[in-house]
C-alpha positions in Angstrom: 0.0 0.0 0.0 1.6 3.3 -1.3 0.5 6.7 0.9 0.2 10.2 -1.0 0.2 13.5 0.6 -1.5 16.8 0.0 1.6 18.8 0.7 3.9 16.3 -1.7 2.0 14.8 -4.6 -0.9 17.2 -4.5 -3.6 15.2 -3.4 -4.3 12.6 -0.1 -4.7 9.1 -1.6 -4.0 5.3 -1.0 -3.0 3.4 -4.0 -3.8 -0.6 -3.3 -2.1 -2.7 -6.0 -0.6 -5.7 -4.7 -0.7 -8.5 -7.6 -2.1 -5.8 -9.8 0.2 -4.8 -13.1 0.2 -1.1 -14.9 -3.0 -2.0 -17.6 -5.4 -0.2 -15.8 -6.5 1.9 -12.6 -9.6 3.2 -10.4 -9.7 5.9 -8.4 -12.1 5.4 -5.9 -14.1 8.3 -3.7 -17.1 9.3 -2.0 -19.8 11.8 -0.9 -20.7 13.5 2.0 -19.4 11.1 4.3 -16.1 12.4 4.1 -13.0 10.9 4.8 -11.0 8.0 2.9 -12.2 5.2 4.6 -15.1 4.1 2.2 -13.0 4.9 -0.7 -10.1 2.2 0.8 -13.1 -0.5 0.8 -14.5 0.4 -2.6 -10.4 0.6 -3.6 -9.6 -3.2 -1.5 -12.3 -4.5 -3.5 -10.5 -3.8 -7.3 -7.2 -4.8 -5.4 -8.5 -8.4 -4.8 -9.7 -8.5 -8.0 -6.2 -7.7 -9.7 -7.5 -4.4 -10.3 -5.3 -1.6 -9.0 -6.7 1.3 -7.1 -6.4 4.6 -5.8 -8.7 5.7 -3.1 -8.7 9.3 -2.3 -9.9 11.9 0.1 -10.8 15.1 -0.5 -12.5 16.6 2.3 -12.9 15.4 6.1 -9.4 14.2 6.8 -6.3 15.9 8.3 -4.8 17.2 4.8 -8.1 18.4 3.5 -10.6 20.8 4.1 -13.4 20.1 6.5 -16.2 21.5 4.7 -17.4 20.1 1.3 -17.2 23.8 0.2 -15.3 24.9 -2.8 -13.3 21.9 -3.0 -10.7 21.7 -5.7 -11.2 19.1 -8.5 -7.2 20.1 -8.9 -6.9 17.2 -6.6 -8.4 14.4 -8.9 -5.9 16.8 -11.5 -3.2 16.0 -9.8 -3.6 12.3 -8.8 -4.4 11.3 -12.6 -0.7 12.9 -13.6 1.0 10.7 -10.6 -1.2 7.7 -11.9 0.3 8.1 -15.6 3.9 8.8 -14.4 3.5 6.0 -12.7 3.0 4.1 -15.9 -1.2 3.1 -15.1 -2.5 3.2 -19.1 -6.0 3.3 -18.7 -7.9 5.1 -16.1 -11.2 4.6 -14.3 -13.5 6.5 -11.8 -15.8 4.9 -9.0 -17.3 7.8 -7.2 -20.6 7.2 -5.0 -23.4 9.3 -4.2 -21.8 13.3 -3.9 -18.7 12.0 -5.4 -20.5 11.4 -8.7 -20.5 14.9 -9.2 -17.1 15.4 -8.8 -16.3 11.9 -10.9 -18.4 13.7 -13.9 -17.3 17.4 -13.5 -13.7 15.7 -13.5 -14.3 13.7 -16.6 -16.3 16.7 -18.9 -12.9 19.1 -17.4 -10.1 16.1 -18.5 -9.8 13.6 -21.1 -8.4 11.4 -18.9 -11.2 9.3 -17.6 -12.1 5.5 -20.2 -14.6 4.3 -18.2 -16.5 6.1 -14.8 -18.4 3.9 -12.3 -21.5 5.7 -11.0 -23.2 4.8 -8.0 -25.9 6.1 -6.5 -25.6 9.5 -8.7 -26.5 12.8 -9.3 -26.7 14.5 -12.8 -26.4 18.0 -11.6 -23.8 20.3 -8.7 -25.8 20.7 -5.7 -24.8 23.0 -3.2 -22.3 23.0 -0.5 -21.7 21.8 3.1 -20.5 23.1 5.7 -18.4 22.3 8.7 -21.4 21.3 10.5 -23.3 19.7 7.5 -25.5 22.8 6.8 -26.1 24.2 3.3 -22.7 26.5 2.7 -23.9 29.3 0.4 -21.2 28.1 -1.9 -20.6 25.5 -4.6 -19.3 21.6 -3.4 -16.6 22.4 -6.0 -14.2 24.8 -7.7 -12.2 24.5 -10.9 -9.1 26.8 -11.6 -10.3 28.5 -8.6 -13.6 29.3 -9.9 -16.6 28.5 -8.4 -18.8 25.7 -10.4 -22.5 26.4 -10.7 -24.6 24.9 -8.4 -28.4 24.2 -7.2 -29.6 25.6 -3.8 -31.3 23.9 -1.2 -34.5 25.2 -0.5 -34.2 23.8 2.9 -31.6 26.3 5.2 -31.4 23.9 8.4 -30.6 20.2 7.4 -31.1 17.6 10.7 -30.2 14.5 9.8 -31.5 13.2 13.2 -34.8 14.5 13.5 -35.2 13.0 9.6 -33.4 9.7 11.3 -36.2 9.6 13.8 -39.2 10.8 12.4 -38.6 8.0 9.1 -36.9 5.0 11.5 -33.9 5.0 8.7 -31.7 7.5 7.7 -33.0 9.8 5.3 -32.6 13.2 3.1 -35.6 12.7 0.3 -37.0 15.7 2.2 -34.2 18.2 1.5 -32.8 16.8 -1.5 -36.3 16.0 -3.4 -37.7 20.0 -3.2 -34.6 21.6 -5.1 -35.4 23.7 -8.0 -32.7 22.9 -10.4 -30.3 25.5 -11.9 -30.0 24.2 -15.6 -26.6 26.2 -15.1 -25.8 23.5 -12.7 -26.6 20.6 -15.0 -23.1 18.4 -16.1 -22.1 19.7 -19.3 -22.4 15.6 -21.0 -21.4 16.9 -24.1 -17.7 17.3 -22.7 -17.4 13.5 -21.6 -16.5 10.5 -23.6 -16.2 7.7 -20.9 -17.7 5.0 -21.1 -20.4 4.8 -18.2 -21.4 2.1 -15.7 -24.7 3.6 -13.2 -26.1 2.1 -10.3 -29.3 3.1 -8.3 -31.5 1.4 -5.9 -35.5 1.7 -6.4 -35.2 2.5 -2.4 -32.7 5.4 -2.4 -33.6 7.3 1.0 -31.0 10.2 0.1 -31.8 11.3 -3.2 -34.1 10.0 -6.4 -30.9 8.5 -8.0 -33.4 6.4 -10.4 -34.2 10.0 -11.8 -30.8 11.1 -12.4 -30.0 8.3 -13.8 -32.4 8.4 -16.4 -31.6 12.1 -17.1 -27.9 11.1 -17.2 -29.3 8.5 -20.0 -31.3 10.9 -22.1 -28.1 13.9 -21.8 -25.5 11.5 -22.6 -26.1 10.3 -26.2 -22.9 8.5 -27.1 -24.2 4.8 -26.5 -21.5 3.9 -23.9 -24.0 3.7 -21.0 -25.2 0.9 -19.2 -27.6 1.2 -16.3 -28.2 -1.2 -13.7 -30.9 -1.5 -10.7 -31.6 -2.7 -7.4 -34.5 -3.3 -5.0 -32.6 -4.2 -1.8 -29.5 -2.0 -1.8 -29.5 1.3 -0.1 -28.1 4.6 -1.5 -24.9 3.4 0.4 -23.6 1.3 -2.6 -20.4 0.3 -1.3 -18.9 -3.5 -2.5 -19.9 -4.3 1.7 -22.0 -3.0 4.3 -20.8 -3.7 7.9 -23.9 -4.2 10.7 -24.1 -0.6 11.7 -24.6 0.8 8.3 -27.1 -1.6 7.3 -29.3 -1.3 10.1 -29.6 2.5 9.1 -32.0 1.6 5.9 -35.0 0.2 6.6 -34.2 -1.9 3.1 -31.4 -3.8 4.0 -32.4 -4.4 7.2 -36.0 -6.0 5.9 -34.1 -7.6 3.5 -30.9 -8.2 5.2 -30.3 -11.9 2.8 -31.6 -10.1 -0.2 -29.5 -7.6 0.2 -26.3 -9.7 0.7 -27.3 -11.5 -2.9 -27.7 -7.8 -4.4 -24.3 -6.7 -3.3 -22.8 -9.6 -4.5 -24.3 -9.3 -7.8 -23.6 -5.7 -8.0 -19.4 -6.1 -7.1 -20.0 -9.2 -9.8 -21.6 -6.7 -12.8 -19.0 -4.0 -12.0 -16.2 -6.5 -12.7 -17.8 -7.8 -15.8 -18.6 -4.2 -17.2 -14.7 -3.0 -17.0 -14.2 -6.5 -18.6 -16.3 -6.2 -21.5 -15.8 -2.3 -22.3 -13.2 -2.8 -24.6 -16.1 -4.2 -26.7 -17.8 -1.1 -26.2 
């Protein structure tokens, strides 16, 4: 396992790539959760399928800022330039949830990207987050400094706990279903040529990801897209769900077997689709 550091290569990252030779690369990262450590499992699972990774962080750690405010999307920038000096040829994005923004803002910006894994997505740049999880007044990201366009939330105080209580899961359909989109805010598809893999569950309790993924399908008219759902699988579409993160969807808890057998299906169609894209 190789380390990266803001204040050396640019960017905080963890490259997992035992067994794994120089064909091909993911870099792996996530949403508002913050932090690296769901982007290390999604990353450990490529690595034990001879699939090397890089899993970054980009907000919530020690090298990065603790707001999802005006964050840089210099630092995917910067890690795709170590990847190829490295000598990885082809390079792949698996972003989930708030991530998939910045997976497709990175891929219409650089022509870096062959393939991006979607999960859970977004087709639009909501706004920002604050220290304390509140809306920020500001865009999630930046690019050359600039702020990107973004959609406000209608909804000024955001509690995740009386949302947790009131609906017996964890839930956000209330502040993230009532936005009035800024078309100025909508992903520019036109700018992207990577072949797409997206991933929703019927039962996403964050955001109507089934919606943007048909939007995503009628914007991006190149014919590399495939779409795949679930019924069992939360928003949190990681490769594995510990106990405490299951129990907070009402979904995989119901379902708990169900939902073992959709995971496992889902990890098995994400293998087969970076597979079979050279065919694409």
């Amino acid at each position: 396992m190789m380390l990266t550091t803001v204040k050396k290569e640019g960017f905080q990252g963890c490259l997992f790539s035992k067994n794994c030779d120089l064909s091909q690369v993911v870099i792996t990262f996530t949403g508002s959760d913050g932090g690296i450590s769901n982007a290390k499992i999604i990353a450990s699972f490529y690595e034990k399928h001879s699939i090397a990774s890089l899993a970054i962080g980009y907000y919530k750690t020690k090298q990065t800022p603790d707001s999802m405010s005006l964050i840089q999307i210099e630092y995917i920038e910067k890690a795709i330039l170590w990847l190829r000096l490295k000598g990885y040829k082809q390079i792949y994005i698996d972003a989930l949830s708030k991530g998939t923004e910045l997976a497709l803002l990175v891929a219409s910006t650089y022509k870096e990207i062959d393939i991006l894994i979607l999960r859970s997505p977004s087709y639009f740049i909501s706004e920002g987050l604050d220290r304390n999880g509140q809306p920020s007044s500001t865009s999630c990201w930046s690019i050359n400094k600039e702020e990107v366009n973004y959609t406000k939330y209608k909804f000024r105080n955001i509690s995740v706990f009386k949302q947790l209580i009131k609906n017996k899961e964890f839930s956000l359909l209330k502040y993230n279903n009532d936005k009035v989109i800024n078309v100025a805010s909508i992903i520019n598809f036109e700018k992207i040529s990577s072949k797409m893999l997206l991933i929703y569950s019927e039962n996403d309790t964050v955001w109507d990801s089934k919606k943007s993924c048909i939007k995503i399908s009628e914007l991006y008219t190149n014919n590399k897209i495939v779409c795949k759902a679930y019924n069992y699988i939360s928003h949190l579409m990681l490769p594995k769900l510990n106990l405490f993160k299951k129990i907070l969807f009402k979904i995989e808890r119901r379902h708990f077997i169900r939902s073992l057998k959709e995971r496992k299906d889902m990890n098995k169609k994400i293998i087969d689709f970076i597979k079979n894209s050279q065919n694409m």
